[in-house]
C-alpha positions as CSV (number, residue, x, y, z in Angstrom):
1,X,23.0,-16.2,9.9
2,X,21.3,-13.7,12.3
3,X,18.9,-15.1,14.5
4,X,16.1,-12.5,13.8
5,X,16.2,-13.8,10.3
6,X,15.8,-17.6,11.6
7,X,12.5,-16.9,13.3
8,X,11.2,-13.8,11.6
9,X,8.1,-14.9,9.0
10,X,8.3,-14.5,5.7
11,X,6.5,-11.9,3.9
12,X,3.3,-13.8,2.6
13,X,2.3,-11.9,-1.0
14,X,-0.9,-14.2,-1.2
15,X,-1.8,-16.8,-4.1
16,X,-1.7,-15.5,-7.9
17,X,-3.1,-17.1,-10.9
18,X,0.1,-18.8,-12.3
19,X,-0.6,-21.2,-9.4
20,X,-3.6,-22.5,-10.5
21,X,-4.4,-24.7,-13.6
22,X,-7.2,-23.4,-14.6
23,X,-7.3,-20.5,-17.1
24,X,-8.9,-17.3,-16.5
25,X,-8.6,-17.2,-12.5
26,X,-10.1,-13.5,-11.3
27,X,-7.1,-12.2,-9.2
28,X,-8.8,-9.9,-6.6
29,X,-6.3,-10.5,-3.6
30,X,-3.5,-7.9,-4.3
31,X,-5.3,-4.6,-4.9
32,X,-3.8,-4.0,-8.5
33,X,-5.9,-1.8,-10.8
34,X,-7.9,-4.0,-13.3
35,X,-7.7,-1.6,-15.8
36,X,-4.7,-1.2,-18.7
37,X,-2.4,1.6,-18.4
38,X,-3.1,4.5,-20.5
39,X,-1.7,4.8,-24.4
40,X,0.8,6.8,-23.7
41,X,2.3,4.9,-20.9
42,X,1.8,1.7,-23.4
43,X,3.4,3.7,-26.1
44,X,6.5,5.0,-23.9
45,X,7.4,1.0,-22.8
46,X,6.9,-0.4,-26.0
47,X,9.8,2.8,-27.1
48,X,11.8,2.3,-24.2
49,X,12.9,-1.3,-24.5
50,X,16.2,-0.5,-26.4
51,X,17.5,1.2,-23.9
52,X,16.8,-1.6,-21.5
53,X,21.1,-2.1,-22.4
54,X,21.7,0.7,-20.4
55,X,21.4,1.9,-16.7
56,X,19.0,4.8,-16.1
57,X,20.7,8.1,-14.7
58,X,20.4,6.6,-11.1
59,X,19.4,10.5,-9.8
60,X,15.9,9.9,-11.8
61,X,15.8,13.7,-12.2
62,X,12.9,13.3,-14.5
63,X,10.8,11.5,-12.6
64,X,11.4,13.6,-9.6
65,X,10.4,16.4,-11.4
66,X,7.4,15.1,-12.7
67,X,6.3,14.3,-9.2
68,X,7.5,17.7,-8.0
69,X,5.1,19.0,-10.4
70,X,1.7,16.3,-9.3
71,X,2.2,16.6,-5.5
72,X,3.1,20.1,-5.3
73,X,6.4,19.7,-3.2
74,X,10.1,20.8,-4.2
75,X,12.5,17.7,-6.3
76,X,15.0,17.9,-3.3
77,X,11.8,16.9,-0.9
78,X,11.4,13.2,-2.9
79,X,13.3,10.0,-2.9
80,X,12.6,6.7,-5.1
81,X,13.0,3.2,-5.0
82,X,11.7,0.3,-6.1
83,X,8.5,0.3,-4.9
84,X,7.3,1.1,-1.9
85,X,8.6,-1.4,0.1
86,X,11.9,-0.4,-0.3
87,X,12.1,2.8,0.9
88,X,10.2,1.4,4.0
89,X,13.5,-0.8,4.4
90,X,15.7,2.4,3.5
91,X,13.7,4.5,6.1
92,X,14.4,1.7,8.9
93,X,17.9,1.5,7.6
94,X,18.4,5.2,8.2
95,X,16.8,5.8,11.0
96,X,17.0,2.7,13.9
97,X,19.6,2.1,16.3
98,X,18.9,-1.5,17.9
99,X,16.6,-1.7,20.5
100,X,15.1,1.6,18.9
101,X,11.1,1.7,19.9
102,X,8.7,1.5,17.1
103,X,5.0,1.5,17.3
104,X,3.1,-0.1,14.5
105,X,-0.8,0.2,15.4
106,X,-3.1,-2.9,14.0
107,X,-4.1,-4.2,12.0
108,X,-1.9,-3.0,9.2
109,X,0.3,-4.0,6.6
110,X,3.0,-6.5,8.2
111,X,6.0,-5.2,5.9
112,X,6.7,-2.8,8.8
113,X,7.4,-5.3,11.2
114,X,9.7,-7.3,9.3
115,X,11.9,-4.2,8.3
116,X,12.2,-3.0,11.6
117,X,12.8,-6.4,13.7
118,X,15.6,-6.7,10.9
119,X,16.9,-3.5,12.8
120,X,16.8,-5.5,16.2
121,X,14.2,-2.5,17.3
122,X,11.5,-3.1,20.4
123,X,8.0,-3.2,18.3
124,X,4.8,-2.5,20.2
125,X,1.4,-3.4,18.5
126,X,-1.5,-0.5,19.5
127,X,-4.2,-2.7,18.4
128,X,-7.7,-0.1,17.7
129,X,-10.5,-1.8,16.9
130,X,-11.3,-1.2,12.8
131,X,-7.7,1.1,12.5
132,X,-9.7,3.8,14.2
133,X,-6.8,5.3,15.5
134,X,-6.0,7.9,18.6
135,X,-3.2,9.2,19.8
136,X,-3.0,8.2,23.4
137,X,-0.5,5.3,22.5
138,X,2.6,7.7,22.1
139,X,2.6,8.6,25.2
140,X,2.8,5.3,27.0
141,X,5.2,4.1,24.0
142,X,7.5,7.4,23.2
143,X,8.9,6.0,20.3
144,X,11.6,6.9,18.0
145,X,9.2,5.5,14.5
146,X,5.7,5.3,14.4
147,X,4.4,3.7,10.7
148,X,1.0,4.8,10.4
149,X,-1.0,4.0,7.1
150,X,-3.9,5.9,5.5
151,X,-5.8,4.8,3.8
152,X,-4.9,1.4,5.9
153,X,-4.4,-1.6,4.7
154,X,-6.7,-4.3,5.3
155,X,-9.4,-2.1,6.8
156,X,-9.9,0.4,4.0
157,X,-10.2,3.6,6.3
158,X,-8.5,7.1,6.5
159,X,-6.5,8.8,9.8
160,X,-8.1,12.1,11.0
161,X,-5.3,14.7,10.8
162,X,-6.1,16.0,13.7
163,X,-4.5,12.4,15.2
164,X,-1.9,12.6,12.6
165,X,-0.4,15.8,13.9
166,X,-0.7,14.8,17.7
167,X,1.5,11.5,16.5
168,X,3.9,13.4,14.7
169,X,4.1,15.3,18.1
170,X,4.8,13.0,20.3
171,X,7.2,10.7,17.9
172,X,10.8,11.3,16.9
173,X,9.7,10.4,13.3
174,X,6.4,8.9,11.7
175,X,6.2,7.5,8.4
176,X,2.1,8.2,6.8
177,X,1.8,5.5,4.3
178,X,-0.2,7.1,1.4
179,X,-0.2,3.8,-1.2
180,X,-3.9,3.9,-1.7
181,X,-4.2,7.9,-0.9
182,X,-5.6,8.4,-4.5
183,X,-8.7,6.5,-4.0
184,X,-9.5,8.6,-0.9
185,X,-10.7,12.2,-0.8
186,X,-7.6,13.3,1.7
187,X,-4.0,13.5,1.2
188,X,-1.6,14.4,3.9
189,X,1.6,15.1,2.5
190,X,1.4,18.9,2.6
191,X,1.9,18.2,6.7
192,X,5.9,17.8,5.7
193,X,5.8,22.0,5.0
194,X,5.1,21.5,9.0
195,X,6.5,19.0,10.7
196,X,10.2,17.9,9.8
197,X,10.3,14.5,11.2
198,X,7.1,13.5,8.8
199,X,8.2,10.8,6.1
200,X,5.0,9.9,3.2
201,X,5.6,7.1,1.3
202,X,3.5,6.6,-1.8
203,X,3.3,4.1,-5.0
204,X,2.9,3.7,-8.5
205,X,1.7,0.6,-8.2
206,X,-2.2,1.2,-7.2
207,X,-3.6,4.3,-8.8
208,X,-1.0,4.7,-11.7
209,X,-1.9,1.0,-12.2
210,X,2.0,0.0,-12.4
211,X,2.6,-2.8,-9.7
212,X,4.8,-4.7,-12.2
213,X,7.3,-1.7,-12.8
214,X,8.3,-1.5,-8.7
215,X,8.0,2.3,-8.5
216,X,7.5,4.0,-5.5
217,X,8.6,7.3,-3.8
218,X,8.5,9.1,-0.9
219,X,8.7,13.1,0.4
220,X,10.0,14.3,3.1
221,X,11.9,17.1,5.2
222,X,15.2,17.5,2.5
223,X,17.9,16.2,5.6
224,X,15.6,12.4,5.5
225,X,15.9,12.9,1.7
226,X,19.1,13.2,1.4
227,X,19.6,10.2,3.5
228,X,17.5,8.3,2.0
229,X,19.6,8.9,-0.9
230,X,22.4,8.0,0.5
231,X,21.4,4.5,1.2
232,X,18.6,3.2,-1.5
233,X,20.0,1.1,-4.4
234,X,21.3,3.1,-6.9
235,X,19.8,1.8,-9.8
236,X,16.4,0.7,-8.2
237,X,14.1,1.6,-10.7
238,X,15.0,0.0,-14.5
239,X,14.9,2.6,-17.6
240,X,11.3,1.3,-18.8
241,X,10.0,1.5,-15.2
242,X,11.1,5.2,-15.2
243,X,9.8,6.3,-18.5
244,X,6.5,4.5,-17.7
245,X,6.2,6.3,-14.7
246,X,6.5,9.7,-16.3
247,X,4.1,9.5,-19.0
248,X,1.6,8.2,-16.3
249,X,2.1,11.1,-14.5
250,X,1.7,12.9,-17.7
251,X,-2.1,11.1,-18.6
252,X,-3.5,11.7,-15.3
253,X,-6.7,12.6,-16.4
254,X,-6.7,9.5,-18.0
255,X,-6.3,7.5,-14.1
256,X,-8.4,9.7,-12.7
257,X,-11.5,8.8,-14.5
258,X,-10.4,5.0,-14.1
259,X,-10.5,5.9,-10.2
260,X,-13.8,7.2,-10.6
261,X,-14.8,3.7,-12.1
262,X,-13.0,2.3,-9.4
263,X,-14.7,3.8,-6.2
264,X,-18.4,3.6,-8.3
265,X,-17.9,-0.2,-8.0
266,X,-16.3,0.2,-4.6
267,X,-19.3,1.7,-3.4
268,X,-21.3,-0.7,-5.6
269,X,-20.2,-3.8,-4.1
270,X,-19.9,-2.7,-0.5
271,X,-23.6,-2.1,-0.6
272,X,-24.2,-6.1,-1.9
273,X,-22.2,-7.7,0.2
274,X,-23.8,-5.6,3.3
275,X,-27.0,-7.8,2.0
276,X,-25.3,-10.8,2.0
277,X,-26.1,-12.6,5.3
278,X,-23.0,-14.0,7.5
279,X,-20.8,-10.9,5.7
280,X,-19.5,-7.5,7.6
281,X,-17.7,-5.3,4.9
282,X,-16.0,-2.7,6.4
283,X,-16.2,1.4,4.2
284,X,-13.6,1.6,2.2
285,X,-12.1,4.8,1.0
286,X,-8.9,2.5,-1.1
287,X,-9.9,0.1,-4.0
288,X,-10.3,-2.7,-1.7
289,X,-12.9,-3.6,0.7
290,X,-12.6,-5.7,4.1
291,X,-15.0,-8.7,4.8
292,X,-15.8,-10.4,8.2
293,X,-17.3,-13.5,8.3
294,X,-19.5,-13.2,10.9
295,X,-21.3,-17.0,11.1
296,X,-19.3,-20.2,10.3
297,X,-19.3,-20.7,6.4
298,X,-16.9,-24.1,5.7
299,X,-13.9,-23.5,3.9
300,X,-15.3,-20.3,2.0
301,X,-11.7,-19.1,1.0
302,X,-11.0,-22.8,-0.7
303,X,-14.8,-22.5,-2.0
304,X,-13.8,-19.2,-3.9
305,X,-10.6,-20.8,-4.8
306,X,-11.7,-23.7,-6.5
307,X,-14.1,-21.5,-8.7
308,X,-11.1,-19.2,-9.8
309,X,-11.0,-16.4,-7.8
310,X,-9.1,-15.3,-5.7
311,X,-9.1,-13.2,-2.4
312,X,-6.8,-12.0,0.5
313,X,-7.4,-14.4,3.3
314,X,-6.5,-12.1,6.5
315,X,-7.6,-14.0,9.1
316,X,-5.1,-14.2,12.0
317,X,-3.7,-10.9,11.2
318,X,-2.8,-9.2,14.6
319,X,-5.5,-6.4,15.3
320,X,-8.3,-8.5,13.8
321,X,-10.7,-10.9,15.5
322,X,-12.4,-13.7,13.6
323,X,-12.3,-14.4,9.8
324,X,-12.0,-11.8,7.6
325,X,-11.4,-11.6,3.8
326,X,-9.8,-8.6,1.7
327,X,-11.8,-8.7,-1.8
328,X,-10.0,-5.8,-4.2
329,X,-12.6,-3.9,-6.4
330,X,-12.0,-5.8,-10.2
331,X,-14.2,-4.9,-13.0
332,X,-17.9,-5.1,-13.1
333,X,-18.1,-8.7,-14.0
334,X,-15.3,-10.0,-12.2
335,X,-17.2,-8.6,-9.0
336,X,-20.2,-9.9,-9.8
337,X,-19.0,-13.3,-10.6
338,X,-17.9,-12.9,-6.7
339,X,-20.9,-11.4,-5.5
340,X,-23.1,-14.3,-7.2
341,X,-20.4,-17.1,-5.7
342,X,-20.8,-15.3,-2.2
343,X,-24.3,-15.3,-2.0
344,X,-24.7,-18.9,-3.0
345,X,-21.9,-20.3,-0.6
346,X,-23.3,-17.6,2.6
């Protein structure tokens, strides 16, 4: 066995609520939309299980079209995959040599890392306090991959473009993480009509509410396509994953009034726990919010835990200092059976 897969960590999802015994456990630690997929995406599984004998047409023409169609990009400018995670893998398979330099600024999502020590690359860590991020690292760093992600996960915030295109300057190739874009006001993906070595990945998983059908996608410059192509599994998304990812893309309306639930109650619950004394949320423009615990509360993940719901401890992550806590945005009454819990144990 390699030895960068001996010490490497593995990739910690977080607790769900098939490990407790308890019934009804609140699961608000891995950002998945609390709401059920529209009636026409329910309609299109339920019709496309007897096919589920045969493989799907592993170009996924439809579903590129589709998408061709929602972001406003040509069907030779996307790739798929099973989820988001792995076209990050294809994207490090495609492009790093070993010792390759990649820069990941923190705190972000950790998947990054493991993909590209996998790749035997030299990682550097930017840390910016919050994920408020300049540019200035590039050109200490020069590096052949920069993952950048916007809105960033844990912290919730957005990357100026202004930074974005002085990055993509100053880096061989960037990859903009957009899994949360739709919850945010900005998009950057129409920066690939400029810059060539740009790469956005997205996911069906958060806005399109589809996290258990592994759909993700990204665009890009039509030479990284094609690559990508090349080297992603070639049946990576299963036929009911595909047909339930067009007909979301066909009810859109429909997800875009659940977003506007969604970022109400964001904006809701960011303005109680700001009340709540010992707690620092951080603004949020994803459907998650970050907490610091800023005086010593014993054991106030377990505390949550043992009344059923559950949260994303992130203390420790490299790029934050202290405890901190990422709380996704449920319903009303899952949120306020957090708020209630957090007041009484702060």
């Amino acid at each position: 066995m390699r030895e960068v897969v001996k010490i490497i960590n593995p990739y910690d999802p977080g607790l769900f609520p098939e490990d407790f015994e308890k019934p009804d456990v609140i699961q608000l630690g891995s950002n998945e939309n609390p709401y059920e997929p529209s009636e026409e995406v329910k309609r299109t599984y339920i019709q496309s299980l007897k096919f589920i004998r045969l493989y799907p047409k592993s170009t996924y023409d439809i579903l590129k079209t589709e998408l061709s169609k929602y972001l406003g990009v040509e069907r030779d400018e996307i790739s798929v995959g099973c989820g988001a995670s792995e076209l990050i893998n294809c994207v490090c398979m495609a492009l790093l040599e070993e010792l390759d330099k990649v820069a990941i600024p923190v705190p972000c999502y950790t998947l990054y890392a493991i993909y590209a020590m996998l790749r035997n690359a030299q990682i550097y860590y930017p840390q910016f306090t919050g994920y408020k991020l300049k540019s200035d690292f590039v050109y200490d760093v020069k590096p052949k991959l920069t993952f950048l992600c916007s809105p960033n996960n844990p912290t919730g915030n957005t990357i100026k473009r202004k930074v974005i295109e002085e990055i993509l300057e100053n880096s061989e190739y960037v990859v903009l993480d957009e899994a949360y874009v739709e919850f945010s006001s900005t998009s950057n993906v129409n920066l690939i009509e400029e810059f060539d070595n740009l790469i956005v990945i997205r996911s069906f998983s958060k806005f399109f509410g589809l996290a258990g059908m592994r759909v993700g996608y990204l665009v890009a410059d039509r030479k990284i396509v094609e690559g990508i192509e090349k080297i992603r599994l070639p049946f990576a998304i299963s036929y009911p994953a595909l047909r339930t990812a067009v007909a979301a893309l066909r009810s859109v309306d429909y997800y875009l009034n659940l977003k506007e639930k969604i970022v109400r109650e964001r904006e809701r619950v960011y303005e109680k726990l700001r009340k709540i004394s010992g707690l620092e949320p951080y603004p949020s423009e994803a459907n998650f919010i970050l907490v610091k615990v800023t005086r010593e509360v014993d054991d106030l993940i377990q505390k949550l835990l043992n009344e059923g719901i559950i949260v994303r401890d992130v203390t420790g992550l490299i790029g934050l200092d202290g405890k901190h806590f990422r709380v996704t945005i449920g319903k009303p009454e899952e949120n306020d059976r957090l708020l209630v819990l957090l007041s009484k144990f702060c």
